[in-house]
Each structure stands twice: as structure tokens, then as C-alpha cells.
C-alpha positions in Angstrom: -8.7 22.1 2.4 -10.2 19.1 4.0 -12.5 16.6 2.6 -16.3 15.3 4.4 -16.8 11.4 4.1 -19.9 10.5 5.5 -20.6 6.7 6.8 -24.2 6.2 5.8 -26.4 2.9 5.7 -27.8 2.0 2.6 -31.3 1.6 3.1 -31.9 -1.2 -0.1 -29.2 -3.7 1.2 -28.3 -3.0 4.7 -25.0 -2.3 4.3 -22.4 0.0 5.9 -20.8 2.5 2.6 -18.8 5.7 2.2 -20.5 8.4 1.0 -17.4 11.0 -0.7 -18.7 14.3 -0.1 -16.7 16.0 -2.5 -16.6 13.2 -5.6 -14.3 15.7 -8.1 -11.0 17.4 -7.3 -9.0 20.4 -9.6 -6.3 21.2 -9.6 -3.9 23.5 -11.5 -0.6 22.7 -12.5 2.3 24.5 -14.2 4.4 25.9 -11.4 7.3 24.6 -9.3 6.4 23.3 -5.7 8.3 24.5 -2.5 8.2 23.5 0.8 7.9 21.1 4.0 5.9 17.7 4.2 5.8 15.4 6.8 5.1 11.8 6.1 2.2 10.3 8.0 2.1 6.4 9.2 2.6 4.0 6.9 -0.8 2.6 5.2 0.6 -0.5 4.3 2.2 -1.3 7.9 -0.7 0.0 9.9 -3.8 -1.9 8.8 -2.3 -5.1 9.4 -0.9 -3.9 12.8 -4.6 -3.4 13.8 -5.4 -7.0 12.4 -2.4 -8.1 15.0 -4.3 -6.6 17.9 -6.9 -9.0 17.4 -4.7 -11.9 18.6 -4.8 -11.2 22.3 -7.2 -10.0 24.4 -5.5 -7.5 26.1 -5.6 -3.5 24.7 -3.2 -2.8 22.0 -2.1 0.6 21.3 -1.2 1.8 17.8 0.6 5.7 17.6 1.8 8.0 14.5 -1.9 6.8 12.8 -3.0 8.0 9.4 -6.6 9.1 8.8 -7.1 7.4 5.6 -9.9 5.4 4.3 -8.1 1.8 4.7 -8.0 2.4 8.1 -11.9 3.7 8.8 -12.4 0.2 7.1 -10.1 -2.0 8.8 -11.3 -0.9 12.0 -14.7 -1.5 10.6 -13.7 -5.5 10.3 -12.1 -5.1 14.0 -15.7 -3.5 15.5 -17.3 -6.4 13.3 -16.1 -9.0 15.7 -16.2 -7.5 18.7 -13.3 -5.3 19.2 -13.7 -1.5 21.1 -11.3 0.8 19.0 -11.0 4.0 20.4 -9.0 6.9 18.1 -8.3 9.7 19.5 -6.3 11.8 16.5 -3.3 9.6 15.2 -3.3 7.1 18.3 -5.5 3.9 17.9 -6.4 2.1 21.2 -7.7 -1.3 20.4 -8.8 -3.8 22.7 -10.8 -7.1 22.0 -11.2 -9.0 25.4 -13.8 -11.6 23.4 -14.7 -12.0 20.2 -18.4 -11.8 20.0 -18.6 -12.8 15.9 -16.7 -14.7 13.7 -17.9 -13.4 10.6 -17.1 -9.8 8.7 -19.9 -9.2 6.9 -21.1 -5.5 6.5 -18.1 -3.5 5.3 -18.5 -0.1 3.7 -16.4 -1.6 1.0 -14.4 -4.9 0.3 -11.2 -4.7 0.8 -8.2 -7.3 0.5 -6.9 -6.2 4.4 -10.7 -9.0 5.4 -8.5 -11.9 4.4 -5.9 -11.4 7.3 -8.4 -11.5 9.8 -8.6 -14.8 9.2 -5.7 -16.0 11.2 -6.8 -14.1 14.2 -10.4 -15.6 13.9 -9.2 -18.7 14.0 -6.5 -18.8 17.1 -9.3 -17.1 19.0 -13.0 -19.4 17.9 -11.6 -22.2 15.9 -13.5 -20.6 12.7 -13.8 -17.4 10.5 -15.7 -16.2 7.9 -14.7 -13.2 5.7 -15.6 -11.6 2.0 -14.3 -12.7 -1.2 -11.2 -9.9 -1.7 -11.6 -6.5 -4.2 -8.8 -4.1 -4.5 -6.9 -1.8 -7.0 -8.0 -2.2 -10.2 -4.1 -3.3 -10.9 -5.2 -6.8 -12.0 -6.1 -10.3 -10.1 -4.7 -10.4 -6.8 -5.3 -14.3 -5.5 -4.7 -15.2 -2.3 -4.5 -19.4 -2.9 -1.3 -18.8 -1.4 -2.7 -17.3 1.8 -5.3 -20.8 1.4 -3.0 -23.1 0.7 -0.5 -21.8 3.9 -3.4 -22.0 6.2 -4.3 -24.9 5.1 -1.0 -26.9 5.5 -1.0 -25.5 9.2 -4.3 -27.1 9.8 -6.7 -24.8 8.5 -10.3 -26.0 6.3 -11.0 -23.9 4.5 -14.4 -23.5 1.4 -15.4 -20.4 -0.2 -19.0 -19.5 -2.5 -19.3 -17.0 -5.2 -18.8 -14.1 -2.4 -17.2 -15.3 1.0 -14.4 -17.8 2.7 -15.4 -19.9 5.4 -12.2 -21.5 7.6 -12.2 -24.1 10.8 -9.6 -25.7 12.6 -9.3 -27.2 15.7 -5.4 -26.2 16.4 -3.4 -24.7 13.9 0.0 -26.2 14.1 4.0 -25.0 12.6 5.1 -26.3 9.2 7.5 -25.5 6.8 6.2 -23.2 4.2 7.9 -22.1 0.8 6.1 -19.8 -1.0 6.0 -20.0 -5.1 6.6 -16.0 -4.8 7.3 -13.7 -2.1 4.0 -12.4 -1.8 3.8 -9.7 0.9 0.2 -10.6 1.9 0.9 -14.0 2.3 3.7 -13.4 4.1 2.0 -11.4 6.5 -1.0 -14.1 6.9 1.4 -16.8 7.7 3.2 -14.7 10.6 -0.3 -13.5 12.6 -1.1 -18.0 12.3 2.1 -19.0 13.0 2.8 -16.7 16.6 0.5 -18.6 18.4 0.4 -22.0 16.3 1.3 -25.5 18.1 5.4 -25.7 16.8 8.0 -24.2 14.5 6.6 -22.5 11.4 9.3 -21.9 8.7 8.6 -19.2 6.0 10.9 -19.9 2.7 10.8 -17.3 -0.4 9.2 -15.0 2.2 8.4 -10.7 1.7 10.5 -8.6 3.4 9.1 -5.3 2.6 10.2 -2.7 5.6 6.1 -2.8 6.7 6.6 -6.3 7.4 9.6 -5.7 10.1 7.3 -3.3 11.4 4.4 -5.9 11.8 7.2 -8.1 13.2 8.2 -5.6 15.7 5.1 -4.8 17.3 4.1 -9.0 17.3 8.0 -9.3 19.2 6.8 -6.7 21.4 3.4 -8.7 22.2 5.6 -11.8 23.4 6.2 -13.4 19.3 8.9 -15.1 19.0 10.0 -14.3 15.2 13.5 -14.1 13.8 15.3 -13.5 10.3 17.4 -15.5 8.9 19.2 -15.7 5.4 18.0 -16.0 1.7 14.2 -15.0 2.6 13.5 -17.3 5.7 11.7 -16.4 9.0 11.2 -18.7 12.1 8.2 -18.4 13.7 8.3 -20.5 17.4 4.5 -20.4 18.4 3.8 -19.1 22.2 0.4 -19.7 24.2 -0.4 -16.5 24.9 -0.1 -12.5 23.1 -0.6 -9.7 25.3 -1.3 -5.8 24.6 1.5 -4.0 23.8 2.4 0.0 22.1 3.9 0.4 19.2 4.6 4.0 16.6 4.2 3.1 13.0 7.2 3.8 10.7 6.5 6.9 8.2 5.4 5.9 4.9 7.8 5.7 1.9 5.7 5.3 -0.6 3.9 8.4 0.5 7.8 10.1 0.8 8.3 9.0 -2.8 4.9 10.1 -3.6 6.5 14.3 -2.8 10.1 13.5 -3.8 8.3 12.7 -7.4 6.6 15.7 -6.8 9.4 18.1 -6.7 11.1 16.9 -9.6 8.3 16.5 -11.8 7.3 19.7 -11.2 11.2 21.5 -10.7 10.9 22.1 -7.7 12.0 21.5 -4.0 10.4 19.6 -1.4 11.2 18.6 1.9 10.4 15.4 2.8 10.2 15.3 6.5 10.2 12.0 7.9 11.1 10.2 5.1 13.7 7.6 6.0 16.8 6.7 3.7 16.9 2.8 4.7 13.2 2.4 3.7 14.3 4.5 0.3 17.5 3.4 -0.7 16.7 1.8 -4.5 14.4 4.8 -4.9 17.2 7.3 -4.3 19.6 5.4 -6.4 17.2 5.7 -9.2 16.3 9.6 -8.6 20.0 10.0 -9.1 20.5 7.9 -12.1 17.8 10.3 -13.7 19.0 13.6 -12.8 17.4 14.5 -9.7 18.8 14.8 -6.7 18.6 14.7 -3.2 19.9 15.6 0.1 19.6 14.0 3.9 19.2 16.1 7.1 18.3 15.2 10.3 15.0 13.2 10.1 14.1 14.7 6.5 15.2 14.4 3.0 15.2 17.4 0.4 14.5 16.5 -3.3 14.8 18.6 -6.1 16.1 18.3 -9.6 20.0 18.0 -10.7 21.5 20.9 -12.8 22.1 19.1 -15.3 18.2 18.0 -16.1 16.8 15.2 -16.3 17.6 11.6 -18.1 16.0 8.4 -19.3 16.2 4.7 -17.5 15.6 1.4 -17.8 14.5 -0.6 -15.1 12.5 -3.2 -13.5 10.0 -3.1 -10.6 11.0 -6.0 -8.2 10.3 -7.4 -4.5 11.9 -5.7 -1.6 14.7 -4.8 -1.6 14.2 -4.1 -5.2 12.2 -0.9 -7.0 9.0 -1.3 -5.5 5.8 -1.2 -7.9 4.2 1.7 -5.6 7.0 4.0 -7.1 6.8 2.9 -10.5 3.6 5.5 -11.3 5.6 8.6 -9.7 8.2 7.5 -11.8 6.9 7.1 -14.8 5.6 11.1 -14.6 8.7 11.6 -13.9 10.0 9.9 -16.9 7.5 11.9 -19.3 9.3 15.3 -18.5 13.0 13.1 -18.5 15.4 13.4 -21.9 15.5 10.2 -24.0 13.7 6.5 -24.0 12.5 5.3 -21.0 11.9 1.5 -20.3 10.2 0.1 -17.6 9.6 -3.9 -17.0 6.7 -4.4 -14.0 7.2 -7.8 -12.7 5.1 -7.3 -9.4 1.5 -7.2 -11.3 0.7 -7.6 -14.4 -1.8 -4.9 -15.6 -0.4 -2.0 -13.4 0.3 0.3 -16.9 -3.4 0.9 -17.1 -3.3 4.6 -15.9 -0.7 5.8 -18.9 -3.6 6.0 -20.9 -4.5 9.0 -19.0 -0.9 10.2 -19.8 -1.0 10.0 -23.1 -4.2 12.3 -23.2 -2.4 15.0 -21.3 0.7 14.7 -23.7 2.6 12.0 -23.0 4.2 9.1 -25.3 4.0 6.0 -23.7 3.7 2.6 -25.6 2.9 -0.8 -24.0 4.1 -4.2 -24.8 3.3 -7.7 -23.7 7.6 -8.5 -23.9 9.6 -8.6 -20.8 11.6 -6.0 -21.8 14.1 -6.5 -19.1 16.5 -9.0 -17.3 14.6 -10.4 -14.8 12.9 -13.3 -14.4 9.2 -12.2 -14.7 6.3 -14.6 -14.1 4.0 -12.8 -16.3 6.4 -13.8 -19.6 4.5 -15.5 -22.7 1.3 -14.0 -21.3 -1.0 -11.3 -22.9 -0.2 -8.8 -19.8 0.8 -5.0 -21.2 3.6 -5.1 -18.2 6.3 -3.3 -20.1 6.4 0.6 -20.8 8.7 3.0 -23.3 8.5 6.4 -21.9 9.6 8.9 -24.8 10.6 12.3 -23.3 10.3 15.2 -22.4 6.6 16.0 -23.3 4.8 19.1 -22.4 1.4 17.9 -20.3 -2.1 19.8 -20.6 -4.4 19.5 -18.6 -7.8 17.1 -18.5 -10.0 15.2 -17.0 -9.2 11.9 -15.4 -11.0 9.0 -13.6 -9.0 7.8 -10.7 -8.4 3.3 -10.9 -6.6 2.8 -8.2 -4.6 4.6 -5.5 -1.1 4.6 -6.8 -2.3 5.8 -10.1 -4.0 8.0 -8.7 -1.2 9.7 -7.2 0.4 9.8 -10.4 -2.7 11.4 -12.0 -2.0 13.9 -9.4 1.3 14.6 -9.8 0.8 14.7 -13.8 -2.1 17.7 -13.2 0.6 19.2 -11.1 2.6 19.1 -14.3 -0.1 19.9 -16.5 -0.6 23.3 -17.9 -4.1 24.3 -16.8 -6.8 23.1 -14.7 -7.2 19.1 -14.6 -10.2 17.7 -12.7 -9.8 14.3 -11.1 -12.9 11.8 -10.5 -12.6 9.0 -7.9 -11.2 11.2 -5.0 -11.8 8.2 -2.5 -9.1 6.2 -4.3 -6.3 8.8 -3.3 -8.2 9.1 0.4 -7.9 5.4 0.7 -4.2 6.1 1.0 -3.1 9.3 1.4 -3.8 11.3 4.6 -4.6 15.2 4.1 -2.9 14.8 0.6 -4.7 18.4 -0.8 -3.6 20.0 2.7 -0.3 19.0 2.5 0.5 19.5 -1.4 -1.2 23.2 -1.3 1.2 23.6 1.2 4.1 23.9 -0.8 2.6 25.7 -3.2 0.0 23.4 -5.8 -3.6 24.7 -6.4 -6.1 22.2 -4.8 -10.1 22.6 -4.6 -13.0 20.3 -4.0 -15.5 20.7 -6.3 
């Protein structure tokens, strides 16, 4: 069953918003799902591929495209400055011979993708203005290290209460090492650094598999961008970009998403275009639990172990470690799993916030402020809740539950698929932000979806 979002203007402020036709979602748990899913484009690979386009002035085209809400916005902040996108089902033609403003202003909601634009802006006018960022409610995400980067290539840069405002008359290489490998950051520092004046040198950078993407299409534009050891990339500024195609990988964190699925729920799902380099940790981990799993030819088949499942401990970590987007499939997981569960989040601090929903439908889940793990953890000595104990197995019932965020609410979902009874979920635009067709696809194999 498909949902109706409407673009409307809101006639008090001005401003573009999203107007969620169906606001509540039910669904009914309590049975085993069975059945093919495919994988749409990665979320988290294509946005900023769309930012990319904005660096030359010749058309860019963008295939294997996700209807999702982060896109419908990030092509808002394209339009905004004078780009002509053109999407014709899951291709995206974008071309942006000019840019005709430099500042993104009416957006039908803030979201943290505006900050990238920044780079772009700048190679192309010299100046840029974009909103102060909001995202998941998963805790402060500051971007002084986006700033500070842009800045030590030649970038000015002031903010107010609600926007950042950047100049630069040529935005030259440096060597940059960031204090963490933010992903973001990273990804900032490659779109200023293709066409900066000299050598830009990332140390400590991200090297999540959406960034290779981002790096393959801006190769196949004319970059010139290389890896190297230990977290470094070379960047050798060119003069010019030009238009280029490019198919965005599948998403695994949607492929986890349906393998968590499955087991959660004893059942078996396959997982078509779900790729075992971009899941490797994730599978080690459904195996140390008790599930299992099983590649074919451009699909992967999950389904519980025969011997049930187990407790883990373990610690959410930059790639190529256990990525934080799998943590709250996990963790649902964990609540039907044998045994104490431990789990140390060392990506964000407060991203433990939906197990309070858990705990209503059944489950035992305690917090602590420790770093109850091994690792290194930035957020240690600090009143952050960014260690779990997952005591199971517990039998979930059925509520209902306001949506935060979009990875919670995917593990909201997947706990109502759990759930004996009928839970309703509030805050359906979250889960659209992120997941394309997500009701089609899961009723598919079997689970009991309905707008309300």
C-alpha cells in the first residue's frame, strides 16, 4: 500500500513543507515473514551524489534512485539554486549550467544534507549561504569540523542563530586531519577539494562504502582522488568537472534493515541486492548470534540458525567496524536472543533513546552512562546513556509508538512485527525519509501493513 505526501506552501511563513497524508501506520505482528526484497539505492550515497552534480555545469545523471523523502528534499536545495532536476522513476537527471542563487533558504524541512552544498556554492560564486543543520533526534550532530576544514582551505565563514554564511575567493589544498573520522566531514572536504587550487590531504578520514561511491562517480566527472593507507585520501584539484552517469550501490543498511527482519520474526527473507562486501561485520555478527545466512547470485537469504538464538557483546564503531545504523535492528534482535546482551555505541551518544519504546512492548533493556566495552569511546566520563544490557528472550505486545528518528524507527517496525497484536506507529515521515516503499515491500513477504 503506498503512501500520499503532498508539498504544500504554508500560507503564515512562506515556506515549502511536507504534508504526510497518512500520519499513523498499524501493523500486526506475531507471524514469521517469507519472501523476496530488493534493496533500493542507497540513501546515504545518493543525496550527496546529487550535491556532487552541482560542481559542474554540465548534466549529471544519477540511476537505481530511491523515492524517499531525503531525496524530494535534496533536490529541493538543488532547484533552490538554480539547478533543472528532472526524475523520471529511479533515474535522476540533474543539470545546473549557472547558478542563479547562492542561498538555500525555503526547504520543506531542515536537513543536515544543506551543509554540503556549501562546497559546491562556493567553487561556483565565491559564496554560499545555507540553514543551521536538524536531523535524527540521535543527539548533537556539529559540523565545526566541516567549518574548521573549509576554513583552513580558504573558506570565511559566520553563522546567526539560524544560517551559515561562507566566502572565499579561491579555495586552495591543505593537509587536513580530522579529530574523528566523521563521514560528513569527510564527504565536505572531497566535493572542496576536487576543484581546489593544490593537493588536499584527508588524515583520520570515513571510509564508509557510500563514500567510495561518492568517489566513484567524482573519478568519473574528471576528480582525481585516490586511497591510501591508515585513513588517508589525496585529493589533486582539476579546473574543470564535467557531467557524467553513474548507478548508486544498493543500500545495506536497508539490506540489514530485512535480514533483522527475518530473524526477529523466524523467518526467511531474501535479500536481493544486498552485497556481502558492504555487509561483512554485520554477517559476522548474525552468525555469532545464531542466525544465519546464505549468498546466491546477487542476493542474500537470512533466516534463523537451528540452534536459536544467542547473546553478544559488542561495540558500534566507524567503517569497517559495526555500523550504528544496524545497532537498532540488532538490538530487536537481541530482545528475542538467549542470555545478556551488551552493546557499547561509540558513534553518538544518545542513540538508545528508542528502547524505551521496547521496554513498553516487553523488553528488558537497561542503560548506563559506562563504556561498557573495549574501545576507545569519546563519549567516556560524560552523562550520555550510550551503553545497553539486552536481557532475553522476552515476548513483545503490541502498542503504540512515536517514531524519533529513522533508524529507530525501523526498529519500532520490526519490534510491531514481533509484537503480538496490533501496534500503531506515529511519525510515518521518519521511516519515509529513508526507506523507499517500506509497507509495500514488508507486506510482501508476508507482515500486515495499513495506513490509517
Amino acid at each position: 500500500m503506498s503512501c500520499t505526501i503532498r508539498l504544500t506552501i504554508n500560507k503564515l511563513s512562506g515556506t515549502l513543507q511536507w504534508e504526510d497524508m497518512h500520519q499513523r501506520l498499524k501493523i500486526t505482528g506475531g507471524k514469521p515473514l517469507h519472501g523476496e526484497i530488493s534493496v533500493s539505492g542507497a540513501k546515504n550515497a545518493v543525496t550527496k551524489m546529487m550535491v556532487a552534480a552541482l560542481l559542474t555545469d554540465e548534466p549529471v545523471t544519477i540511476y537505481n534512485v530511491p523515492e524517499i523523502g531525503d531525496v524530494d528534499v535534496t533536490q529541493e536545495i538543488l532547484e533552490a539554486v538554480g539547478a533543472t532536476v528532472d526524475r523520471p522513476g529511479n533515474t535522476l537527471g540533474i543539470h545546473t549550467p549557472q547558478i542563479t542563487n547562492t542561498s538555500v533558504k525555503q526547504l520543506s524541512r531542515k536537513n543536515r544534507i544543506s551543509v554540503l552544498a556549501l562546497s559546491p556554492l562556493l567553487h561556483r560564486t565565491g559564496k554560499a549561504e545555507v540553514p543551521i543543520l536538524e536531523g535524527d533526534k540521535i543527539g548533537p550532530r556539529p559540523v565545526n569540523y566541516h567549518m574548521q576544514s573549509l576554513e583552513q582551505m580558504g573558506a570565511t565563514i559566520t553563522n546567526d542563530d539560524t544560517r551559515y554564511y561562507a566566502e572565499t575567493g579561491q579555495l586552495h589544498g591543505t593537509s587536513i586531519r580530522l579529530p574523528y573520522p566523521s563521514v560528513g566531514a569527510t564527504e565536505n572536504i572531497l566535493l572542496a577539494a576536487t576543484l581546489a587550487q593544490g593537493r588536499t590531504r584527508i588524515e583520520n578520514a570515513a571510509t564508509e562504502p557510500e563514500i567510495l561511491d561518492l568517489i566513484k562517480l567524482l573519478q568519473q566527472m574528471g576528480a582525481i582522488i585516490e586511497f591510501r593507507a591508515n585513513r588517508v585520501i589525496i585529493i589533486d584539484g582539476v579546473e574543470k568537472l564535467h557531467g557524467a552517469s553513474y548507478t548508486v550501490m544498493p543500500d545495506r543498511l536497508e539490506a540489514a534493515s530485512y535480514a533483522a527482519a527475518a530473524i526477529a520474526t523466524n523467518g526467511e527473507i531474501i535479500v536481493k541486492n544486498a552485497r556481502q562486501d558492504d555487509l561483512s561485520t554485520f554477517l559476522n555478527t548474525i552468525r555469532r548470534i545464531g542466525g544465519d545466512y546464505e549468498v546466491r547470485n546477487g542476493s542474500i537469504v537470512f533466516r534463523r540458525g537451528g540452534d536459536g538464538l544467542s547473546s553478544i557483546e559488542l561495540e558500534t564503531e566507524t567503517w569497517p567496524g559495526f555500523s550504528t545504523d544496524w545497532q537498532q535492528p540488532l538490538v530487536v534482535i537481541l530482545t528475542q536472543s538467549s542470555g545478556l546482551s551488551v552493546i557499547h555505541e561509540t558513534v553518538y551518544e544518545d542513540r538508545f533513546g528508542y528502547t524505551d519504546s521496547l521496554n513498553y512492548m516487553g523488553a528488558n533493556i537497561a542503560l548506563f552512562t559506562k563504556c561498557l566495552g573495549e574501545l576507545e569511546c569519546r563519549f567516556k566520563g560524560l552523562a550520555h546513556k550510550h551503553s545497553a544490557i539486552i536481557q532475553g528472550p522476552t515476548q513483545l505486545a503490541a502498542t503504540e509508538i512515536d517514531i524519533p528518528d529513522i533508524r529507530a524507527g525501523m526498529a519500532h517496525v520490526i519490534a510491531a512485527l514481533v509484537a503480538d497484536g496490533t501496534s500503531t506507529l506515529n511519525g510515518v515521515d521518519h521511516l519515509l525519509r529513508g526507506y523507499d516503499a517500506l509497507p509495500d515491500k514488508l507486506n510482501a513477504v508476508g507482515a500486515d501493513f495499513a495506513y490509517e
